[in-house]
C-alpha positions in Angstrom: -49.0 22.1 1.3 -47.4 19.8 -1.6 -49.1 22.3 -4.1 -47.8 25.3 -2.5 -44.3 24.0 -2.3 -44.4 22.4 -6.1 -45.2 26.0 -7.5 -42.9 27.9 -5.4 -40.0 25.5 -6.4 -41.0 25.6 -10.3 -41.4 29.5 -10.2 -37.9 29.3 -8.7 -36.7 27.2 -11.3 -38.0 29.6 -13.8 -36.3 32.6 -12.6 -33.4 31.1 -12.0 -31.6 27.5 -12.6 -28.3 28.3 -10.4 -30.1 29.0 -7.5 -32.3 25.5 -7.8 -28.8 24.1 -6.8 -28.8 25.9 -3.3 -32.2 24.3 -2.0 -32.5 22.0 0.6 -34.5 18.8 -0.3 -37.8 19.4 1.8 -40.3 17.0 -0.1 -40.2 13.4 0.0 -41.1 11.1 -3.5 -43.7 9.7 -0.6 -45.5 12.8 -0.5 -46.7 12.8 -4.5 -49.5 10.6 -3.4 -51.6 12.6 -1.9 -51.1 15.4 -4.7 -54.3 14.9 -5.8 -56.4 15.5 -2.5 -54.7 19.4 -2.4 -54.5 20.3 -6.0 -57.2 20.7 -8.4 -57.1 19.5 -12.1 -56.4 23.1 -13.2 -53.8 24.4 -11.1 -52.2 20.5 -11.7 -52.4 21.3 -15.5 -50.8 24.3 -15.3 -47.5 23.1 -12.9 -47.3 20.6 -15.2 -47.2 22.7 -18.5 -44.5 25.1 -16.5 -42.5 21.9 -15.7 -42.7 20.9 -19.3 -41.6 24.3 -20.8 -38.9 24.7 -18.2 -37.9 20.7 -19.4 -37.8 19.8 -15.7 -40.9 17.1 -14.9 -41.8 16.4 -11.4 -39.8 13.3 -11.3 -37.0 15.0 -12.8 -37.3 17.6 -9.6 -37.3 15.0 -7.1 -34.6 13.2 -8.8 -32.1 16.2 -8.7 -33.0 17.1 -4.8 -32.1 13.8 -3.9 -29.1 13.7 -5.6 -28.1 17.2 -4.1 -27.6 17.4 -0.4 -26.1 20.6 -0.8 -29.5 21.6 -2.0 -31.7 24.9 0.2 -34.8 27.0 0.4 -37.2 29.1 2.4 -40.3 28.1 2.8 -42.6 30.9 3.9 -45.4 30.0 6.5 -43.9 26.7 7.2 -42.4 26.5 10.6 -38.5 26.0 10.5 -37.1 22.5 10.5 -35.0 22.0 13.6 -32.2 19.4 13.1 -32.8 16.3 15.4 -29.9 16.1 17.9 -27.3 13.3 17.5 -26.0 11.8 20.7 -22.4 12.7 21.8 -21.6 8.8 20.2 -23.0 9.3 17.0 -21.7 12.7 16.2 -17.8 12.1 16.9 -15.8 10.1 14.8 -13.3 7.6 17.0 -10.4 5.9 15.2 -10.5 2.2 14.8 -8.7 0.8 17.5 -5.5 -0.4 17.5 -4.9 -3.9 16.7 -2.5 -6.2 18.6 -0.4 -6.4 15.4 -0.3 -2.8 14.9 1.1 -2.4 18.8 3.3 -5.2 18.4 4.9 -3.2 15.0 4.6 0.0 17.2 6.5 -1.3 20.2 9.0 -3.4 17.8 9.8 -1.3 14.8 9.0 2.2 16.1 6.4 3.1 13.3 2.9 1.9 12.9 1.5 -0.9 11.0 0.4 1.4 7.8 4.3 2.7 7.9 5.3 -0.5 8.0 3.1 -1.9 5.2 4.3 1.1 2.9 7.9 0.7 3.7 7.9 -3.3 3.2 6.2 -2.5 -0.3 8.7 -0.2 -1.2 11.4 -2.6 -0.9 9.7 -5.8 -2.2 9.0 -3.4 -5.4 12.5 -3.4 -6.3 12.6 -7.2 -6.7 8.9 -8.1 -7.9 6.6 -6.7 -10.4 4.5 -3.8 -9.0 1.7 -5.2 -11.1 2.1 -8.8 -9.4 2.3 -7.4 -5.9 -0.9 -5.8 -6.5 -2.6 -8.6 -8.3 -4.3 -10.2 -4.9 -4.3 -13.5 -7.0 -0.3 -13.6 -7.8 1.9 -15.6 -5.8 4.2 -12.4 -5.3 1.3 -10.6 -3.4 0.4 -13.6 -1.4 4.3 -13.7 -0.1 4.2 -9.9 0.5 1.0 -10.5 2.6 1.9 -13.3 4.2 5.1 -11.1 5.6 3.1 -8.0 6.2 -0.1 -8.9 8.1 0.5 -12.9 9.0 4.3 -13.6 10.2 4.2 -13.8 13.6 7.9 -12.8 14.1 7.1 -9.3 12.6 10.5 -8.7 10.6 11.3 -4.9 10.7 12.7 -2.8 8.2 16.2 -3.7 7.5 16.4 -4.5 3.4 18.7 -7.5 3.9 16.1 -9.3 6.2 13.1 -8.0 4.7 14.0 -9.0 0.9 15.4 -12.4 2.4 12.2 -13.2 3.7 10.2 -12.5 1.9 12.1 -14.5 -1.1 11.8 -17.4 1.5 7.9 -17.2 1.9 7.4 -16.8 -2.2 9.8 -20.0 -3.0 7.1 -21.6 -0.5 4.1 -20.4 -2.2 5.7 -20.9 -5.7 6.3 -23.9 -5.4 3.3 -25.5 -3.8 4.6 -25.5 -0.9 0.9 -26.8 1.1 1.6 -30.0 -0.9 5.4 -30.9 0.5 5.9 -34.1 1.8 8.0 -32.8 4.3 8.1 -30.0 6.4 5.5 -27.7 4.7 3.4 -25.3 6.9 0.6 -28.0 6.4 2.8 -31.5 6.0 2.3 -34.2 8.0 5.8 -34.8 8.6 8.5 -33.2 9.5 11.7 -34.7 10.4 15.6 -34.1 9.2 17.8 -37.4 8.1 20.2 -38.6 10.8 23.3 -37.4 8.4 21.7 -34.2 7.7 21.5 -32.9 11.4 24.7 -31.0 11.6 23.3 -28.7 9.1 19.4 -28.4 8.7 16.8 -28.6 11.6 13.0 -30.1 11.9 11.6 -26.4 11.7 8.4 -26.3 9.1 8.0 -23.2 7.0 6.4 -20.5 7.7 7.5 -20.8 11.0 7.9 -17.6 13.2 11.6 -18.7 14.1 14.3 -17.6 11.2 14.2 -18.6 7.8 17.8 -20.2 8.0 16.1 -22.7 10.2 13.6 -24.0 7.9 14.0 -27.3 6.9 16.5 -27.6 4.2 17.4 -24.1 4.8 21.0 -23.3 6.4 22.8 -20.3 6.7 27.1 -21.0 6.9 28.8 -19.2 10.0 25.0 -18.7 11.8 23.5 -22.6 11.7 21.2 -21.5 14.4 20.2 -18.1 14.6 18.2 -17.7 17.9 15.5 -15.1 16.7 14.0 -13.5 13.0 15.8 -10.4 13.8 19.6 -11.5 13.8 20.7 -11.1 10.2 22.2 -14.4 8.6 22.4 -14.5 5.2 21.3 -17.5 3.2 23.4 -19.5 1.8 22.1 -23.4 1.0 18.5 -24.3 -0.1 18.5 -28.5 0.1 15.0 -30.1 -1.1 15.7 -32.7 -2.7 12.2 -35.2 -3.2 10.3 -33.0 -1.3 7.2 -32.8 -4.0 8.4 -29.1 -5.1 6.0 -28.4 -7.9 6.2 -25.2 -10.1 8.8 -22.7 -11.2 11.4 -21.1 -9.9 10.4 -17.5 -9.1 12.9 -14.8 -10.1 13.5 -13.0 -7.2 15.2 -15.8 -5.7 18.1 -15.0 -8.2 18.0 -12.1 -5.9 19.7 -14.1 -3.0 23.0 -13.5 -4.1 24.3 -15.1 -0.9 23.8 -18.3 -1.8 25.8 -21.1 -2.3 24.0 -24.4 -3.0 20.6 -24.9 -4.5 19.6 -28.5 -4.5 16.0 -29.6 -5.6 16.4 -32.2 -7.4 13.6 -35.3 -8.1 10.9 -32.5 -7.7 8.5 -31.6 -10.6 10.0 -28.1 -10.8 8.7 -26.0 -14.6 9.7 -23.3 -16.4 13.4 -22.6 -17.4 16.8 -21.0 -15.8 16.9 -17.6 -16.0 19.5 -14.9 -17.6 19.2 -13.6 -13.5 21.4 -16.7 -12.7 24.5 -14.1 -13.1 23.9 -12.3 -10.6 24.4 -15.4 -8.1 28.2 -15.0 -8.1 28.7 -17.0 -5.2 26.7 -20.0 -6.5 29.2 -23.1 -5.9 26.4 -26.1 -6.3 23.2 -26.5 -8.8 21.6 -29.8 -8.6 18.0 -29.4 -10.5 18.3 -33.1 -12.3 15.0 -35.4 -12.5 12.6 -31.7 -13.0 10.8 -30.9 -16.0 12.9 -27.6 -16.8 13.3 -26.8 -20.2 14.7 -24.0 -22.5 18.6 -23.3 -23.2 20.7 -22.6 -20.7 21.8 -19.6 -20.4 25.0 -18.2 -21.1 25.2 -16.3 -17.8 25.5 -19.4 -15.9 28.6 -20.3 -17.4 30.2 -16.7 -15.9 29.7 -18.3 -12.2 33.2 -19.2 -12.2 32.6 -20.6 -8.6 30.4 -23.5 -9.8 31.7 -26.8 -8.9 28.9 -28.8 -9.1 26.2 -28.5 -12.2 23.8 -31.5 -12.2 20.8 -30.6 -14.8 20.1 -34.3 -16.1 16.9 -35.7 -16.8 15.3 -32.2 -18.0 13.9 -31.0 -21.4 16.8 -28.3 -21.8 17.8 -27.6 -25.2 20.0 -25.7 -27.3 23.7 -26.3 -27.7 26.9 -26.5 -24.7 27.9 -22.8 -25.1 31.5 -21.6 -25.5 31.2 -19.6 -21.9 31.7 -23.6 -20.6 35.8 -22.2 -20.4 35.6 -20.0 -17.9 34.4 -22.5 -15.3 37.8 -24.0 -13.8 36.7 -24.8 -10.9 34.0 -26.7 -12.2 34.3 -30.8 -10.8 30.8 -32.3 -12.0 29.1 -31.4 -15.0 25.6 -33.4 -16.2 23.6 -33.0 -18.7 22.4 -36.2 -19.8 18.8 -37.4 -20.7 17.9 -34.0 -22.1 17.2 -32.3 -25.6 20.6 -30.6 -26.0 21.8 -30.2 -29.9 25.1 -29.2 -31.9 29.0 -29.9 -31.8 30.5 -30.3 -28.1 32.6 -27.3 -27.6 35.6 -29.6 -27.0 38.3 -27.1 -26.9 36.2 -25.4 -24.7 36.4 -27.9 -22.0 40.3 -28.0 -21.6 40.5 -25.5 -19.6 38.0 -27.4 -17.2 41.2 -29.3 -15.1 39.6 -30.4 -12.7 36.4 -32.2 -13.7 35.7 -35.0 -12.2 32.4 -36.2 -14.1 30.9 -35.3 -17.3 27.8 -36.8 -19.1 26.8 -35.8 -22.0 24.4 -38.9 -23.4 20.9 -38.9 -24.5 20.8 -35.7 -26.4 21.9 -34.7 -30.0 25.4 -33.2 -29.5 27.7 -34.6 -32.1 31.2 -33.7 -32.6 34.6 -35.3 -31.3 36.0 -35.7 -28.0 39.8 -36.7 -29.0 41.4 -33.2 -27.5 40.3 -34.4 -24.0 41.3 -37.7 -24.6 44.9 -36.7 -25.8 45.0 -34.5 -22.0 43.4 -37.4 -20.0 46.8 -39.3 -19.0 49.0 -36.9 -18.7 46.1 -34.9 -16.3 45.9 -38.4 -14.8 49.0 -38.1 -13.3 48.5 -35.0 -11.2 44.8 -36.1 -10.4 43.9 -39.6 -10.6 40.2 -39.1 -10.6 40.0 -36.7 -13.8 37.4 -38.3 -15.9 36.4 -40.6 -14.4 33.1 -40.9 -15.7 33.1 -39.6 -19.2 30.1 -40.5 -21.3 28.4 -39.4 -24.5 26.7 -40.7 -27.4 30.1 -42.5 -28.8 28.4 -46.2 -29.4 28.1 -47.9 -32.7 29.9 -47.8 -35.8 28.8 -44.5 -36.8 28.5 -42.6 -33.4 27.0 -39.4 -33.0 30.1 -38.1 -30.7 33.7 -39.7 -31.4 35.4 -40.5 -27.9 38.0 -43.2 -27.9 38.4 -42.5 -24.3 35.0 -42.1 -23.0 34.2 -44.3 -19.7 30.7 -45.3 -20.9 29.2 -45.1 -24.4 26.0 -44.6 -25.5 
């Protein structure tokens, strides 16, 4: 029958191409071998001559009616083909079932997981690169996954707590946080200092429980917030010594809430961003004893909240900008042991009346420091402690800064 069927299909193809495109594949590539018990040499030749002319080979013919399913013919004298049933299980398609999760979201949040999934993407992406949260090997994708399909607390969809969140589980996974010594989702410790209770709890990260109660985590006015759903906005990030290595992600600039950020003694990379101005409530930075480098940036000196700046023991460079003025509340200032060049901005820091501590050795500034020494007794009078420690690169006979009235010189 392969003969009959070959022929008829070729004399098809020869009277018309388009309509090649409507027949059903009937022959199987299995069936060539026996060819040659049906057809003589002759009739062989000839097919094969057509195929030629008609620049479609045998092979070539099998080729396109397998890749066409859409593919029909009749065949004359060969009984039809009935189509094998398919039992009732095979031929109706069931959704996949519902996951616990997917329930959980359902009965929680009111839309199901996939809703959920789009919605937390489409506020993540206004903080975080939509290339990184795509990129299944970037820390930002790993956060966003970790808070779509792995928290077990199952934050719904209010921005605030969402965003908050989410920055909480990517300062984790930014900075190594499998490696902590303390409190890490995988640490073998986890306890809180004696003098540290009032404010931060023995709650490892990661933790279903609310992000404020993480270990070195506290959120002022809600210390203890009894669930993942109450909103408490962050406020203070202590950890301090805690084997934080990496750098600072950007989107935690996006925590505008906060207050305090202390991780200092940690192995933290990478530089301070120009994002820093958006933290208008920042009171306390305390990043000394890292390996951050770069210049600071002149953004930071706009947080005219800052009390506390304690960036010691860095690789910062570039010069003490101007923008040091408008920080009046500002009590402790440290930049020691860093890489810091040109002339101390010295009429710059008058206006700073209330600072407490400023140390300025170990880098390159030169300049003279004799306008705050002509202020420091009279200031004295009103505030005994102004000053106190004052120290900069003033020792020798030919000192780098000139300060007659310098606690501690260099």
């Amino acid at each position: 029958m392969l003969v009959f069927l070959l022929a008829a299909l070729l004399k098809h193809v020869e009277a018309s191409t388009s309509s090649l495109r409507r027949m059903r594949k009937v022959i199987e590539v299995s069936d060539l071998s026996i060819a040659n018990d049906v057809m003589d040499s002759s009739s062989l030749e000839t097919t094969h001559d057509k195929a030629i002319s008609d620049n479609l080979t045998h092979r070539e013919l099998f080729r396109l009616l397998e890749r066409d399913s859409s593919l029909s013919m009749k065949v004359p004298s060969r009984a039809p083909t009935v189509a094998p049933t398919v039992a009732p299980t095979q031929a109706i398609k069931t959704d996949p079932p519902i996951s616990s999760r997917d329930t959980l979201i359902r009965s929680k949040c009111g839309v199901s997981g996939r809703e959920r999934t789009s919605a937390l993407y489409s506020v993540i992406s206004t903080i975080s690169d939509v290339d990184e949260l795509e990129d299944s090997t970037s820390l930002p994708h790993q956060a966003l996954h970790w808070l779509d399909n792995v928290d077990s607390a199952v934050v719904c969809l209010s921005s605030d707590r969402v965003t908050q969140r989410y920055v909480s589980a990517l300062l984790y996974f930014s900075l190594g946080g499998a490696e902590w010594k303390n409190c890490g989702e995988e640490s073998e410790t986890c306890f809180v200092d004696k003098g540290d209770k009032r404010f931060f709890q023995n709650i490892r990260w990661l933790d279903e429980a609310h992000e404020c109660t993480w270990f070195g985590m506290y959120c002022e006015g809600n210390e203890k917030p009894s669930n993942a759903d109450e909103v408490a906005m962050l406020t203070d990030i202590d950890l301090d010594a805690n084997n934080l290595v990496g750098a600072l992600p950007k989107e935690l600039y996006d925590i505008v809430s906060l207050q305090t950020i202390i991780m200092d003694g940690n192995g933290l990379t990478g530089n301070i961003m120009s994002n820093i101005g958006q933290m208008t409530n920042l009171k306390t930075i305390d990043l000394d004893d890292n390996e951050l480098d770069g210049t600071l940036p002149t953004e930071l000196f706009s947080l005219n909240k800052l009390a506390v700046i304690d960036l010691n023991s860095n690789n910062f460079t570039g010069s003490l900008p101007s923008e040091i003025r408008n920080l009046v509340n500002l009590r402790f200032l440290q930049l020691d042991f860093n890489y810091m060049t040109g002339d101390l901005p010295t009429q710059d820091l008058l206006p700073l009346e209330n600072i407490f501590a400023l140390t300025l050795e170990n880098n390159k500034f030169t300049g003279s420091m004799e306008d705050l020494c002509d202020v420091l007794d009279e200031r004295r009078k009103n505030d005994t402690i102004y000053l106190q420690f004052f120290q900069t690169d003033c020792a020798g006979d030919m000192p780098e800064v000139y300060c007659p009235c310098c606690s501690i010189c260099y």
